[in-house]
N, CA, C and O of each residue as an XYZ file, in Angstrom:
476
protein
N       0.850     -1.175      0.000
C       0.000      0.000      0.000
C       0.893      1.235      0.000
O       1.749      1.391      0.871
N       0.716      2.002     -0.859
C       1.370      3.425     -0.995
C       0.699      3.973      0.286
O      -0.435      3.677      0.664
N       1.749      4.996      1.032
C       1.350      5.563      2.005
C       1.391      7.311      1.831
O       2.413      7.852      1.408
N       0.695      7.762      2.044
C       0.144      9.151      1.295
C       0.836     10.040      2.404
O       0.095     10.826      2.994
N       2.638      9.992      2.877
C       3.111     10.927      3.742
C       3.315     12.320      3.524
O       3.326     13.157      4.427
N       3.446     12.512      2.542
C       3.184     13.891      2.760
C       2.002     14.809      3.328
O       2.035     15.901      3.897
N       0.657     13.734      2.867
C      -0.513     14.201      3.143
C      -0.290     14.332      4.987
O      -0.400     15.395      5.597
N      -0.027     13.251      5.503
C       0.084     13.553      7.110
C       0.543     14.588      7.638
O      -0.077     15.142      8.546
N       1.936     15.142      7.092
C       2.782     16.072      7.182
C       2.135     17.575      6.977
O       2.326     18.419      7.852
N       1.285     17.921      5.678
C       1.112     18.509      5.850
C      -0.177     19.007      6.484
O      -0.317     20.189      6.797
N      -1.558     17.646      6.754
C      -2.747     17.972      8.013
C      -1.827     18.383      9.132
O      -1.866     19.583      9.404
N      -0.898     17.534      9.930
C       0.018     18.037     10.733
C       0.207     19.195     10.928
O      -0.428     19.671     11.868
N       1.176     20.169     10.116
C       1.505     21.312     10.334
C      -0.054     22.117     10.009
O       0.417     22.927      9.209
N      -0.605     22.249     10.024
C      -2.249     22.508      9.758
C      -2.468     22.869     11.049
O      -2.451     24.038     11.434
N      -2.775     21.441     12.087
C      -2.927     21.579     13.470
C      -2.037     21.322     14.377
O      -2.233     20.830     15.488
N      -1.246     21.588     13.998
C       0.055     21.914     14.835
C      -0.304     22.670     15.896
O       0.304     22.303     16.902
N      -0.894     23.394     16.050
C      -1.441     24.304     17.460
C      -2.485     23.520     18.704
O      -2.976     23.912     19.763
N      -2.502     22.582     18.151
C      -3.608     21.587     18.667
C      -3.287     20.462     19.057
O      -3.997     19.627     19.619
N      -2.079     20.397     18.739
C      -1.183     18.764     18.704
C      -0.949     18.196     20.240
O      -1.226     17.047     20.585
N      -0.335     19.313     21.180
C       0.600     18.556     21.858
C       0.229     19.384     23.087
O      -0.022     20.587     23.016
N       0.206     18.556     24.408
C      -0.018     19.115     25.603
C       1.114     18.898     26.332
O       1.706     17.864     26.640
N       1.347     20.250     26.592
C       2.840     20.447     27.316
C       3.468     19.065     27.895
O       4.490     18.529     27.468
N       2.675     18.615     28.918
C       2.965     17.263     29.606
C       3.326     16.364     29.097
O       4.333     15.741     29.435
N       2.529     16.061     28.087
C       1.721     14.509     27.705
C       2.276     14.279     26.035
O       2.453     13.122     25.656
N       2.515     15.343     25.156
C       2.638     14.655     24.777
C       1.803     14.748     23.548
O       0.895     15.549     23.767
N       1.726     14.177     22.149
C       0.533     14.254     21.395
C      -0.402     13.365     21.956
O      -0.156     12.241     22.394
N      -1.893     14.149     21.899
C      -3.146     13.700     22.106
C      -3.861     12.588     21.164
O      -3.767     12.630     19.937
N      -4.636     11.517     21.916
C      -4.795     11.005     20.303
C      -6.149     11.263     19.706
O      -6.588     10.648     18.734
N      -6.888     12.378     20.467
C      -7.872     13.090     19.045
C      -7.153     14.120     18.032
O      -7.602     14.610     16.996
N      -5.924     14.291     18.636
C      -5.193     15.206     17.250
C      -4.505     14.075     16.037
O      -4.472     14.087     14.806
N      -3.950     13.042     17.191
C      -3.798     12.028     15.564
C      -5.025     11.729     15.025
O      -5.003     11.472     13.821
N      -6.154     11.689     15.611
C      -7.205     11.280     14.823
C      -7.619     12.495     13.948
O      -8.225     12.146     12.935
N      -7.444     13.833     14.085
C      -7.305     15.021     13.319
C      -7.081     15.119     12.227
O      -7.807     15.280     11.246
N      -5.328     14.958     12.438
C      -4.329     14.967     11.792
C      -4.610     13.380     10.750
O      -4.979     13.806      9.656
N      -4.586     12.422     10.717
C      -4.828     11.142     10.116
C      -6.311     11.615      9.194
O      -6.451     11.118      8.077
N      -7.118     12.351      9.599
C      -8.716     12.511      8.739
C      -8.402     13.143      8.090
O      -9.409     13.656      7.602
N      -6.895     13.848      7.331
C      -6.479     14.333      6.001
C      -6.655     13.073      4.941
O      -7.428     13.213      3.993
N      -5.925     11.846      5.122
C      -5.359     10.961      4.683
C      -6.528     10.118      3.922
O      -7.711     10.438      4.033
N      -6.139      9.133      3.224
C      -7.151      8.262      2.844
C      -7.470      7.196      3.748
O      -8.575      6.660      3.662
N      -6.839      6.915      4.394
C      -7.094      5.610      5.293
C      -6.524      6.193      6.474
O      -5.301      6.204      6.618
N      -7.651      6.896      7.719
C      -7.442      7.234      8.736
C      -6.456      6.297      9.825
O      -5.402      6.535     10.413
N      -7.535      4.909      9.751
C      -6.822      4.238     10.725
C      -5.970      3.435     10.362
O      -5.498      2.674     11.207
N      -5.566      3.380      9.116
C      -4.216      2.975      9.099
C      -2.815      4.403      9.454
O      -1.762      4.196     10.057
N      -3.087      5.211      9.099
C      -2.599      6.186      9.738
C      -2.057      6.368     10.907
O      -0.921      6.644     11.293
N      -3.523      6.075     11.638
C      -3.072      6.196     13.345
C      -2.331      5.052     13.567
O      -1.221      5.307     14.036
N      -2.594      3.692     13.366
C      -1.962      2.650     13.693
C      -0.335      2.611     13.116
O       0.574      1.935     13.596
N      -0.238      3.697     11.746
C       0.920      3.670     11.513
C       2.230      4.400     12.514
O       3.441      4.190     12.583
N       1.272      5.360     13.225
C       2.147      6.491     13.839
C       2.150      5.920     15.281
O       3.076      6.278     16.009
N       1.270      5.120     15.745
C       1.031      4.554     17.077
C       2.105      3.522     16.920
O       2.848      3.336     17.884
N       2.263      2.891     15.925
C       3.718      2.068     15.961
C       4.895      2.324     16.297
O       5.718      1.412     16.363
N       5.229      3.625     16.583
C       6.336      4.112     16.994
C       6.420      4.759     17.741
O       6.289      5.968     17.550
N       6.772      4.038     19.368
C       6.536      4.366     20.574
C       7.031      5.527     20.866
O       6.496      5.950     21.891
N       7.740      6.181     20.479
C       7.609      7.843     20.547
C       6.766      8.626     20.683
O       6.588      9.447     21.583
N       6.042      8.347     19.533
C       4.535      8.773     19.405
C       4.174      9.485     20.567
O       4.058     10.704     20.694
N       4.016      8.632     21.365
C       2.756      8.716     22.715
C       3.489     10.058     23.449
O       2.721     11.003     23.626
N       4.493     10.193     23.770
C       5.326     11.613     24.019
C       6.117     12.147     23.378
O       7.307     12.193     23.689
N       5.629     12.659     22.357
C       6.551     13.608     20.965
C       5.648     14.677     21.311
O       4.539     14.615     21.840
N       6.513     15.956     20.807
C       6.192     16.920     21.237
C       5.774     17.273     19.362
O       5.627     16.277     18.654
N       5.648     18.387     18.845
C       5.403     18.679     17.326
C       6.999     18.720     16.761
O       6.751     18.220     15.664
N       7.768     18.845     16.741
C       9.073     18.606     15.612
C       9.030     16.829     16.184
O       9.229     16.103     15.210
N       8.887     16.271     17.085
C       9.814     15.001     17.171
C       8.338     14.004     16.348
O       8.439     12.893     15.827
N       7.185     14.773     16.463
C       6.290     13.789     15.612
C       6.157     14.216     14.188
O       5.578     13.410     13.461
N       6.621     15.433     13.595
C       7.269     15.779     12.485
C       7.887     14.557     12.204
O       7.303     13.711     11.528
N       9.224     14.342     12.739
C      10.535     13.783     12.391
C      10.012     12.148     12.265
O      10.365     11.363     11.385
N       9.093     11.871     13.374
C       8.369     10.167     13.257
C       7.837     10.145     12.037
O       8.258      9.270     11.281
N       6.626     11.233     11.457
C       5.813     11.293     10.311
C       7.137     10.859      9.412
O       7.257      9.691      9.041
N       8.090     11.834      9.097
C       8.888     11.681      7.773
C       9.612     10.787      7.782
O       9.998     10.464      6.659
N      10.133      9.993      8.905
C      10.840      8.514      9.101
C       9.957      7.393      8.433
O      10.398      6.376      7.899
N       8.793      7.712      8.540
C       8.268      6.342      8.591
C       7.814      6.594      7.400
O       7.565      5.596      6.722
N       7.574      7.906      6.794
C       7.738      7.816      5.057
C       8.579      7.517      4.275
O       8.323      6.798      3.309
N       9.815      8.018      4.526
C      10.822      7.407      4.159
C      10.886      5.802      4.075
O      11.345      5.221      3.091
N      10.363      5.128      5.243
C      10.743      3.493      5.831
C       9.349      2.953      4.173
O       9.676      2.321      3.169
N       8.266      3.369      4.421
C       7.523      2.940      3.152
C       7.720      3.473      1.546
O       7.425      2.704      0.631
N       8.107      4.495      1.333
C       8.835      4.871      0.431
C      10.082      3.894     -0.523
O       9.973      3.326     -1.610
N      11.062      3.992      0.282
C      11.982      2.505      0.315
C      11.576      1.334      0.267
O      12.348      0.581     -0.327
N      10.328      0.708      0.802
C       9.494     -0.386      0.314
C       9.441     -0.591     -0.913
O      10.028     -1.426     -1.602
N       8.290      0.664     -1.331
C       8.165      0.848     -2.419
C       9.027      0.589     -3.659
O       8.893     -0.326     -4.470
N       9.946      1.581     -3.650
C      11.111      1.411     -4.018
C      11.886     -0.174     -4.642
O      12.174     -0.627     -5.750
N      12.004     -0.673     -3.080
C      12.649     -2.269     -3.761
C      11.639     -3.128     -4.286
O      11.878     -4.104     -4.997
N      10.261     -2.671     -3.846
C       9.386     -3.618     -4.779
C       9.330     -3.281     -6.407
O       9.731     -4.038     -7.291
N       8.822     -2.153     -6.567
C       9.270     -2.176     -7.698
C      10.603     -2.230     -8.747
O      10.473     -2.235     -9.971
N      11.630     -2.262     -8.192
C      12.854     -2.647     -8.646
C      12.792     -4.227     -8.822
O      13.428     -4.650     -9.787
N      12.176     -5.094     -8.100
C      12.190     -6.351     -7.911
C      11.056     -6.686     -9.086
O      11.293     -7.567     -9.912
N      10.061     -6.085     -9.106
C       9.168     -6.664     -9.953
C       9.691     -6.111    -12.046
O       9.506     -6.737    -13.090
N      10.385     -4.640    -11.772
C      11.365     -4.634    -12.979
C      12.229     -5.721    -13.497
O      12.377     -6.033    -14.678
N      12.925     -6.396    -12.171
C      13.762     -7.957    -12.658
C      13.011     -8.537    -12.957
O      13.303     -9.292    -13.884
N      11.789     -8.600    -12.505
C      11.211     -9.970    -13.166
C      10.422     -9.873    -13.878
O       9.715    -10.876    -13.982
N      10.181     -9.064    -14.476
C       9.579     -8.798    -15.493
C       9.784     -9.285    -16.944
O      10.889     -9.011    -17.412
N       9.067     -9.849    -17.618
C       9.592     -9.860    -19.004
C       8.716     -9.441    -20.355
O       8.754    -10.207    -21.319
N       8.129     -8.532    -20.403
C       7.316     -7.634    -21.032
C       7.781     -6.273    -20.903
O       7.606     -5.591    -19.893
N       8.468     -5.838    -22.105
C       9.020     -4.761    -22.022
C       8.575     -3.020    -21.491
O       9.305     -2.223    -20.902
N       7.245     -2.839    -21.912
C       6.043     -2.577    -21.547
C       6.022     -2.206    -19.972
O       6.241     -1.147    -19.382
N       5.662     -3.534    -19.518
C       5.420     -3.546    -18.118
C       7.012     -3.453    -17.188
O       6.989     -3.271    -15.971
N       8.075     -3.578    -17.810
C       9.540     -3.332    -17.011
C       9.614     -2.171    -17.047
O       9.924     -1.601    -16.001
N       9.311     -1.227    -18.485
C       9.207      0.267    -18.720
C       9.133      0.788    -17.242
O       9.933      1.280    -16.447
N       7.371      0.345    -17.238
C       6.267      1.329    -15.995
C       6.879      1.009    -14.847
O       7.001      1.813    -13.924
N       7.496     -0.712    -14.806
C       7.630     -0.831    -13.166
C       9.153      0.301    -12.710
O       9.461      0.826    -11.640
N       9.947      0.323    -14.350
C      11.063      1.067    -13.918
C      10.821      2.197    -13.237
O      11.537      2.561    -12.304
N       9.715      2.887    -13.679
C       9.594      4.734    -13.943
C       9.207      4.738    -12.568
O       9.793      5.570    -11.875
N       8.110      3.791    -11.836
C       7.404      3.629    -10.620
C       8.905      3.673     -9.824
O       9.178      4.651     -9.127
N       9.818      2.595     -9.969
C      10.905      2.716     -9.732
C      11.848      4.174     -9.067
O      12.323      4.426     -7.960
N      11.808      4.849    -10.279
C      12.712      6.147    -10.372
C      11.552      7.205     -9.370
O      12.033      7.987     -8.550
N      10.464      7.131     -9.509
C       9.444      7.987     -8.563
C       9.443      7.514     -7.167
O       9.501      8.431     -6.348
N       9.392      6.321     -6.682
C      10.198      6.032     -5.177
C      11.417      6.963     -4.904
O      11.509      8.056     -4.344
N      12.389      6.075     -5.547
C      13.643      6.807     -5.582
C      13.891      8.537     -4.948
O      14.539      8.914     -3.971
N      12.940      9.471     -6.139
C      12.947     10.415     -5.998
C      12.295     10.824     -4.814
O      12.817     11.753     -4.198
N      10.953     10.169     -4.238
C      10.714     10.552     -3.438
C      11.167     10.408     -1.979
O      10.723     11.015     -1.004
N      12.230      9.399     -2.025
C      13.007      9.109     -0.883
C      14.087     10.010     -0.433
O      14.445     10.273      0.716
N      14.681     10.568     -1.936
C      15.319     11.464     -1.762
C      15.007     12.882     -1.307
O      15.716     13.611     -0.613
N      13.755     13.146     -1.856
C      13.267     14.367     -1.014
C      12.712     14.298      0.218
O      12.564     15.351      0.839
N      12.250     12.889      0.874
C      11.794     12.927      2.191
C      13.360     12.851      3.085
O      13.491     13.293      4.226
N      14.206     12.348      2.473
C      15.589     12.649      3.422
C      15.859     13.828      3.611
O      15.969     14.396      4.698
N      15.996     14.314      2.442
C      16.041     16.158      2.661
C      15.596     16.856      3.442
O      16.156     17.852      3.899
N      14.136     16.307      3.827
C      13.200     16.918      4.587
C      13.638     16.595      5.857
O      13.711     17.320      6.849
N      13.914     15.457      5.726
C      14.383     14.864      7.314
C      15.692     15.643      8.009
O      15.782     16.037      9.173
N      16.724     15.748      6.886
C      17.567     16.647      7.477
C      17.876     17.758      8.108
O      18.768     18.088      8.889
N      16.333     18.636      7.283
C      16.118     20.039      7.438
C      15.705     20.411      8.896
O      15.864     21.389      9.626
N      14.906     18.786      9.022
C      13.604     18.885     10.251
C      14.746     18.772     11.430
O      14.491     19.570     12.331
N      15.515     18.273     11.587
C      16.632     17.919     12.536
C      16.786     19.181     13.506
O      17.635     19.176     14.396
């Protein structure tokens, strides 16, 4: 499943004012907020609840979780379609899986960027 991170990133900075209680931590009606950008809410939440940070990230450190874990599916992406280019034997279909290919790629490279910036 393609995971639509940027979309998180940017509901995120959206309600960023709403996110995080001094104490505690992000709330989880703001991930549920923040996730009702997305196409698939609760995979969303369950994606960001996977990373026990989560539960006490303040707004840059759940920034930095959001774009990690795009990156981590991104790179999925990525070797799957590189893998399904090898095996491919329809020139056609190696084309598309390549290009799908090179659009991971690229987008891995700009979510690192991002990641660096966010640091």
């Amino acid at each position: 499943m393609v995971f639509p991170a940027f979309l998180v990133s940017a509901a995120f900075l959206l309600f960023s004012p709403f996110v995080t209680c001094p104490s505690h931590g992000v709330i989880q009606d703001v991930l549920a907020t923040i996730c009702s950008q997305t196409q698939n809410q609760e995979y969303c939440i369950g994606l960001l609840q996977s990373d026990l940070r989560t539960s006490s990230a303040d707004i840059p450190l759940l920034s930095l979780i959001s774009l990690e874990l795009a990156i981590h599916q991104a790179d999925e992406n990525y070797q799957a379609f590189v893998q399904y280019k090898k095996n491919s034997t329809q020139k056609g279909l190696s084309d598309s899986f390549g290009n799908s290919a090179t659009f991971y790629q690229d987008m891995k490279d700009k979510l690192q960027a991002d990641h660096q910036l966010s640091k």
